[in-house]
C-alpha positions in Angstrom: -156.1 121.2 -64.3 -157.4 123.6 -66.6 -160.8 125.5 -65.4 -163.8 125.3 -67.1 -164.6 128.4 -69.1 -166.5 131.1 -67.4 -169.6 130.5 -70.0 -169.9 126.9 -68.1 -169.7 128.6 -64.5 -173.3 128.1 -63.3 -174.5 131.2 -62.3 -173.7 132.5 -57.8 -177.0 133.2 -56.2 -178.0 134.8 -52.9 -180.7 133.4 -50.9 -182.7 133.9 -47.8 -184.9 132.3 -45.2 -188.2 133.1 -45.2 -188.7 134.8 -41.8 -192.5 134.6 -40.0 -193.9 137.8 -40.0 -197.7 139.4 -40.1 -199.5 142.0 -41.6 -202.9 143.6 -40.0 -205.7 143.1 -42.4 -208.0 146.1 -43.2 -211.5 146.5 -44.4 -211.5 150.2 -46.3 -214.4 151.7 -45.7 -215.8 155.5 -46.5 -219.0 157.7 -45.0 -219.6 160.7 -43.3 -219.7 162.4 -40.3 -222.6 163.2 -37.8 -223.4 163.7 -34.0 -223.4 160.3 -32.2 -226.7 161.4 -30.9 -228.4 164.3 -32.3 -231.1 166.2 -30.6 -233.4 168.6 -32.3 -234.7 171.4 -29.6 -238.8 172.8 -30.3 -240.1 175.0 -27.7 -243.0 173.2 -25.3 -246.3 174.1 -24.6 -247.8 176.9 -26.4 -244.6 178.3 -27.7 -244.1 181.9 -28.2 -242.2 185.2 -29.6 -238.5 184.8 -29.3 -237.0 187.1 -27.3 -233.2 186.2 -26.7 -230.8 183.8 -28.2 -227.9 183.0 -26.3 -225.6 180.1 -27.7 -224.0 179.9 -31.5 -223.6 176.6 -33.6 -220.1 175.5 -32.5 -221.0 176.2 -28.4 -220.0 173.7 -26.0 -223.2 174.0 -23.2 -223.9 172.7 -19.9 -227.2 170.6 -19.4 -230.0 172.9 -18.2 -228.6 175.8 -20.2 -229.9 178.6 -21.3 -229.8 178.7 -24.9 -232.8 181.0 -26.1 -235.4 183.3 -24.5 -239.3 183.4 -25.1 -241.3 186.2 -24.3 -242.6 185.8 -20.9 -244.7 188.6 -20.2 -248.0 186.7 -20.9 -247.3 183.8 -18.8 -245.5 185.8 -16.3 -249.0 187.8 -15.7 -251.1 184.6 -15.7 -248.7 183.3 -12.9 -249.3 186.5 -11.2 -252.9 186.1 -11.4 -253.3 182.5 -10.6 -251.0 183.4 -7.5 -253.8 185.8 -6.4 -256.4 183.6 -6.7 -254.6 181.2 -4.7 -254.0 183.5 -2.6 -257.8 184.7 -1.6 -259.1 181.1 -1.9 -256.7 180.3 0.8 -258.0 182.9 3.2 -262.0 181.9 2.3 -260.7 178.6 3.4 -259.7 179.5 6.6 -262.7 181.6 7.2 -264.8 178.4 6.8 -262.3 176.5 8.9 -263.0 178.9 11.9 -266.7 178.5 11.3 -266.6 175.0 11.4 -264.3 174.8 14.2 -266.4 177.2 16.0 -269.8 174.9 15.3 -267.9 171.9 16.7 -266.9 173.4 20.0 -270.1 174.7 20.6 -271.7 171.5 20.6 -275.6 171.5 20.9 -275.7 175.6 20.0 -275.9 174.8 16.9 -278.1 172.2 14.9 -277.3 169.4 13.1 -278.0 170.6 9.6 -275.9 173.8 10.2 -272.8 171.9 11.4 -272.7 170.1 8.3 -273.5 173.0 5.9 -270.3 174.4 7.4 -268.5 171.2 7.0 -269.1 171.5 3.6 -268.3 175.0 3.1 -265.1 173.8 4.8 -264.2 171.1 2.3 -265.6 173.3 -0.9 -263.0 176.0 0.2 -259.8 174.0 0.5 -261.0 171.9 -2.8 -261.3 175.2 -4.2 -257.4 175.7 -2.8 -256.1 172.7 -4.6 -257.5 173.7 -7.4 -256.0 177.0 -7.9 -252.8 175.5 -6.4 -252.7 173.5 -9.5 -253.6 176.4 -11.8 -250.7 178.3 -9.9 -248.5 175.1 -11.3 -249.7 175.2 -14.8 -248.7 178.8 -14.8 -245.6 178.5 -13.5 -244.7 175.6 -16.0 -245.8 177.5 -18.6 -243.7 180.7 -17.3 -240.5 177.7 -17.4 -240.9 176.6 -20.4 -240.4 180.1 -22.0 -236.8 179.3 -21.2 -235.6 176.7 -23.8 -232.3 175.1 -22.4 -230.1 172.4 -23.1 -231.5 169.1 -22.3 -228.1 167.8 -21.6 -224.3 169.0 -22.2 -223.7 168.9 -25.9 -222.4 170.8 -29.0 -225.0 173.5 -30.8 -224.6 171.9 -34.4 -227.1 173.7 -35.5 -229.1 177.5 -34.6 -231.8 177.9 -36.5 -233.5 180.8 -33.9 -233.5 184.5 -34.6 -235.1 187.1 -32.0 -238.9 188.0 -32.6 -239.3 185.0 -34.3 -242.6 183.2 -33.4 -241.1 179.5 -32.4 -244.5 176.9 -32.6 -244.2 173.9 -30.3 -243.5 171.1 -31.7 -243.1 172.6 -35.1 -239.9 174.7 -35.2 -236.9 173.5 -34.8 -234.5 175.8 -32.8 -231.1 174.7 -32.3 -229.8 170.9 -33.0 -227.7 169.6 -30.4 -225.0 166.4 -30.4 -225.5 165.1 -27.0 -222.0 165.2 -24.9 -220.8 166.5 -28.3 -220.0 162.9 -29.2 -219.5 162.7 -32.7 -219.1 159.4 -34.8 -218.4 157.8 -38.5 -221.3 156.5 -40.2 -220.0 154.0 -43.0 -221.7 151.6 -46.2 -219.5 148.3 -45.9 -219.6 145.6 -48.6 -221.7 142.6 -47.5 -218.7 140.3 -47.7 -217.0 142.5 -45.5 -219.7 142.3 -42.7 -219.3 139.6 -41.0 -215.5 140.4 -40.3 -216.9 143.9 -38.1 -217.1 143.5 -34.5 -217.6 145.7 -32.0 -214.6 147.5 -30.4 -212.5 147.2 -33.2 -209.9 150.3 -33.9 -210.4 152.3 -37.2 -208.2 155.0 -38.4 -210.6 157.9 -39.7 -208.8 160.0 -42.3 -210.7 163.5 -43.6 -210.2 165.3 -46.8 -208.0 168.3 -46.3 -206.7 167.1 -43.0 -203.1 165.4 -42.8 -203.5 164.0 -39.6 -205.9 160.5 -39.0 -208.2 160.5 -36.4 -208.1 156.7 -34.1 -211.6 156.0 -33.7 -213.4 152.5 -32.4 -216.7 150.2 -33.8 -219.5 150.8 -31.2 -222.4 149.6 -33.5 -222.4 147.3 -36.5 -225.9 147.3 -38.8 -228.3 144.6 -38.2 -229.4 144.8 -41.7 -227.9 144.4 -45.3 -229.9 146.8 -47.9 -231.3 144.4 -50.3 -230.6 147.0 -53.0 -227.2 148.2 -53.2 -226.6 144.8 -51.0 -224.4 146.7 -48.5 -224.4 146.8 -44.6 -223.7 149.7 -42.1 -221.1 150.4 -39.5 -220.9 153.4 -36.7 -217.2 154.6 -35.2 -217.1 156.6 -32.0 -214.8 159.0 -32.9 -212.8 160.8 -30.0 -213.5 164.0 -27.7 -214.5 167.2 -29.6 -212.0 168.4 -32.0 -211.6 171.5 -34.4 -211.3 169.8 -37.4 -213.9 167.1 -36.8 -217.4 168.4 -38.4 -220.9 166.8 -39.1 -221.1 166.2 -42.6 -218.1 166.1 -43.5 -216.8 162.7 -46.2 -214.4 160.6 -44.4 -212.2 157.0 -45.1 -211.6 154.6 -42.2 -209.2 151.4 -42.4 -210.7 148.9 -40.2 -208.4 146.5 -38.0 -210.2 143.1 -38.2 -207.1 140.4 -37.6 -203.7 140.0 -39.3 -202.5 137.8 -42.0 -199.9 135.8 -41.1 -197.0 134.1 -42.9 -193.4 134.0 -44.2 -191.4 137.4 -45.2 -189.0 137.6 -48.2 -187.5 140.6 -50.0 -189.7 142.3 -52.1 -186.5 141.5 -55.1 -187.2 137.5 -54.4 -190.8 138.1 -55.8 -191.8 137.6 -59.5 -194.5 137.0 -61.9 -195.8 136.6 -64.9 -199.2 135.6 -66.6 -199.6 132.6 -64.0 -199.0 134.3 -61.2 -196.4 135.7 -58.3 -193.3 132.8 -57.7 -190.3 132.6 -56.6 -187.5 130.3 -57.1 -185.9 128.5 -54.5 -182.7 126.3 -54.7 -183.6 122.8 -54.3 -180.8 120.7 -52.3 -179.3 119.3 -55.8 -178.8 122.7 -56.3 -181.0 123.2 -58.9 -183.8 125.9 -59.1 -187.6 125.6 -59.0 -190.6 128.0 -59.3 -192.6 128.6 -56.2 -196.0 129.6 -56.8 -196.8 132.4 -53.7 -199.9 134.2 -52.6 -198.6 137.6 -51.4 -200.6 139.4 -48.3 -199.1 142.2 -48.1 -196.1 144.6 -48.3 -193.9 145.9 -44.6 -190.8 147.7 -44.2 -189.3 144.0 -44.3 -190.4 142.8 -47.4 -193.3 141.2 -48.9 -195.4 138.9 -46.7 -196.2 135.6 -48.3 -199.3 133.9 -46.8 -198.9 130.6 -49.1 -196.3 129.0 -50.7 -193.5 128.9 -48.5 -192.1 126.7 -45.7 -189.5 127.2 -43.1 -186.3 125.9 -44.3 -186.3 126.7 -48.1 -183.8 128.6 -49.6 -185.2 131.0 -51.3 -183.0 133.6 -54.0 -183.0 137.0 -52.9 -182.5 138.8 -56.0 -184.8 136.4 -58.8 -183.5 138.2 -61.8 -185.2 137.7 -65.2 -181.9 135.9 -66.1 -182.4 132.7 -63.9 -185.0 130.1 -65.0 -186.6 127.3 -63.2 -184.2 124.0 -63.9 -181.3 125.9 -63.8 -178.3 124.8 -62.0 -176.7 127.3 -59.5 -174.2 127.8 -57.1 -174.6 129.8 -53.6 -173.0 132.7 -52.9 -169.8 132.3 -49.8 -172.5 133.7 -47.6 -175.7 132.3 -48.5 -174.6 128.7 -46.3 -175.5 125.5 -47.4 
């Protein structure tokens, strides 16, 4: 028997199986970086000349450090003084504690209204004491608060204090400090997107200028959507201190928030045209058909197709512009049956 001639061969096609597969799905966000918490350091109490700074922006400190110096000569003498004053009121006191003491062991030697005058004198002195105890107190915290330290540990972001400046409590702002030197992403994230945020979620923070990504993870997500540019916020811890890791500076984060699951084909099996990405699959008279497909995402694998597909088509691997749906095929020896 003759063959038929090659022009009436219908065309050998390769097909695959779509195989289940999943892609994470990311929310892109961008923002900037700041301290986690950020405290701004003012002198207390009357404030004063500075006399010493000790720590740079970029210092790592303890809590209860010292970081700058006031002048303490003044309150150093007022200690010195109340300390005095203390000091004699203390002995008057026990002057009219022996006087009183004495007037009670005498018994009838002295009269009534001369016991209790030195009663009182008694009681007059030692509230006299705790007064000037208190004033010795006052001094004292006033001497302490010439030292401005670190509240907590922290990173100096910021020094703002130069020596013989006159620091105002209350006013001047000395040093900013990120508490634990925790430092995080502060992000805008479309209102549709919102909902999808949760906390604890992983985000890869990427910087400009720096090549490597930085794995951070959602501790707070806004309460709020601005009414005006209709977008929401999100905060990332980022990780421990780092060198290239700076307040301020722009920054992109790809938020894990699930995966999108479905079937896997080659990326060749994938086509479209003005209604859409299809593929063709090989329908059991052999014939082919156009698949309409939603594609999720690209892998290593191939392209992930979310809908469209169901296990068991036969799908062609290489959908060339030269095959049409209708078409009559045959499979390749090792596509199967």
């Amino acid at each position: 028997m003759t063959p038929p001639p090659a022009a009436d061969l219908p065309p050998v096609v390769s097909v695959v199986s779509p195989m289940p597969g999943s892609i994470p799905t990311r929310i892109a966000v961008v923002g900037t970086l700041s301290a986690r918490n950020e405290m701004p350091i003012s002198p207390e109490g009357e404030g004063g000349r500075i006399a010493s700074v000790l720590v740079e922006a970029g210092d790592l400190v303890k809590g209860g450090q010292l970081l700058a110096q006031l002048d303490p000569t003044v309150p150093r003498s007022q200690l010195a003084a109340a300390e005095a004053s203390l000091a004699e009121l203390k002995a008057s006191a026990e002057v009219a504690d022996a006087e009183y003491q004495r007037a009670q062991r005498a018994g009838g030697a002295f009269s009534v209204e001369e016991s209790e005058r030195r009663r009182t004198a008694s009681v007059t002195a030692h509230a006299r004491v705790d007064v000037a105890a208190a004033q010795v107190a006052e001094a004292r915290s006033r001497l302490e608060r010439t030292r401005i330290v670190a509240p907590t540990a922290g990173l100096v972001l910021a020094r703002s204090a130069e020596v013989g400046q006159v620091a105002t409590a209350g006013v001047t702002v000395l040093f900013r400090l990120a508490r634990n030197g925790e430092l995080e992403m502060r992000a805008q994230v479309a209102e549709q997107d919102v909902p999808r945020l949760r906390d604890g979620q992983i985000a890869q923070v990427r910087l400009s200028g720096v090549s490597r990504s930085f794995a951070g993870r959602i501790w707070q997500v806004g309460a709020i959507i601005d009414p005006l540019s209709r977008q929401g916020s999100v905060r990332i811890a980022l990780p421990e201190r780092d060198r290239d890791l700076r307040p301020g500076a722009f920054a992109r984060a790809d938020i894990e928030v699930g995966a999108s699951v479905g079937a896997i084909v080659p990326q060749t099996a994938v086509l479209s045209d003005e209604q859409g990405s299809y593929v063709l699959t090989v329908q059991n008279d052999l014939h082919l058909a156009r698949q309409p497909v939603t594609v999720g995402g690209a892998q290593r694998e191939g392209l992930l197709i979310t809908q469209g597909l169901v296990a068991g088509q036969k799908v062609v691997a290489t959908a060339g512009v030269f095959l049409h749906p209708g078409e009559r095929v045959s499979l390749a020896p090792d596509a199967g049956s």
